[in-house]
N, C-alpha and C positions, 0 to 999 in steps of 0.2 A: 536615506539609503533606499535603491531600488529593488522593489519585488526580486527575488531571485524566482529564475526560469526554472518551468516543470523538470527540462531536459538536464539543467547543472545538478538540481538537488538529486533525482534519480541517478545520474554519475558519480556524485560524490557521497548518495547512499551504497551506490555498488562497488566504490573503490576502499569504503569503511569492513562494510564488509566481507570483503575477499580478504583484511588485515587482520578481521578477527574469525576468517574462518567457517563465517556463514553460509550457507550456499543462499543463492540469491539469484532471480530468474524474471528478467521482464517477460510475461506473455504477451503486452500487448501492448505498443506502441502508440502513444496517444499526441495531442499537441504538445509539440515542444516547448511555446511558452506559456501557455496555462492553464494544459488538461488537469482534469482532476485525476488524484494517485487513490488507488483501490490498493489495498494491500494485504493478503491472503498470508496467512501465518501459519503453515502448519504446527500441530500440536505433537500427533503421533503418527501420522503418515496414513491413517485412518480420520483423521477429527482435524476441523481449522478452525480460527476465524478471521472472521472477515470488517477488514479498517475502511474507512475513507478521509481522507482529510480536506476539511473543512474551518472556514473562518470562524472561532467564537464571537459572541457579541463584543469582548472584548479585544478585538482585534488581532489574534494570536492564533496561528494556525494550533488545530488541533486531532486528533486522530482516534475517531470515535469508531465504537463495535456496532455495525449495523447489522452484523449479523446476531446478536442476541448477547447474553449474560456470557453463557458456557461454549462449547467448542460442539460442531454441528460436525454431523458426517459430510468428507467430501465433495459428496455428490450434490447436496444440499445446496454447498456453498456455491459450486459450478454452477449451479442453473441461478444464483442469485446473482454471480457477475457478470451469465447471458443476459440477466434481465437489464444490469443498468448497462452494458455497453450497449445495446439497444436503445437506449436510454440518449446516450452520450459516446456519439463513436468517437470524440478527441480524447475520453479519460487513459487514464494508462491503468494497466492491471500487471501488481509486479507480486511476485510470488519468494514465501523469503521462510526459511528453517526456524522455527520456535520465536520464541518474544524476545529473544537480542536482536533478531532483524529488524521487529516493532522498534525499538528503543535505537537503533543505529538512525530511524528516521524523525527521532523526536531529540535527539540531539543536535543534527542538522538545522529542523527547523526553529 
């Protein structure tokens, strides 16, 4: 079976959750077959954190906190995904209401 494209799983994260309700916000457009996904969690509208996914040693996508343990103030987290779209201007940065947005995308993958 073939990689599934950046651009399908981003779609059929954002079709999951509009079903359950989550609001969910690409900010930034990245390669459509295989930008890396940043994923911005708000916590309390104040605090986030911050995913990226990546391949484990064992083969399996996975969706790691590179932004710390605990939930950083906003602004924190902004200048940490100016750093990697600098970085990598094909990544996608999608923005998604509490940890069932998290979880709508570790279902998929």
């Amino acid at each position: 079976m073939g990689k599934l494209k950046t651009q399908h799983l981003v779609n059929a994260a954002m079709r999951l959750a509009d079903q359950e309700l989550i609001g969910f916000y690409v900010t930034k457009k990245g390669d459509p077959d295989s930008g890396i996904i940043f994923i911005e969690c708000d916590v309390d509208g104040r605090q986030s954190m911050l995913y990226a996914r990546a391949m484990s040693f064992e083969g399996v996508y996975e969706y790691t906190a590179i932004s710390g343990e605990a939930p950083r103030d906003r602004h924190d987290i902004a200048a940490l995904i100016e750093r990697e779209v600098a970085r990598d201007q094909d990544c996608w940065v999608i923005s998604v209401e509490g940890q069932k947005g998290l979880q709508i995308f570790e279902q998929i993958t």
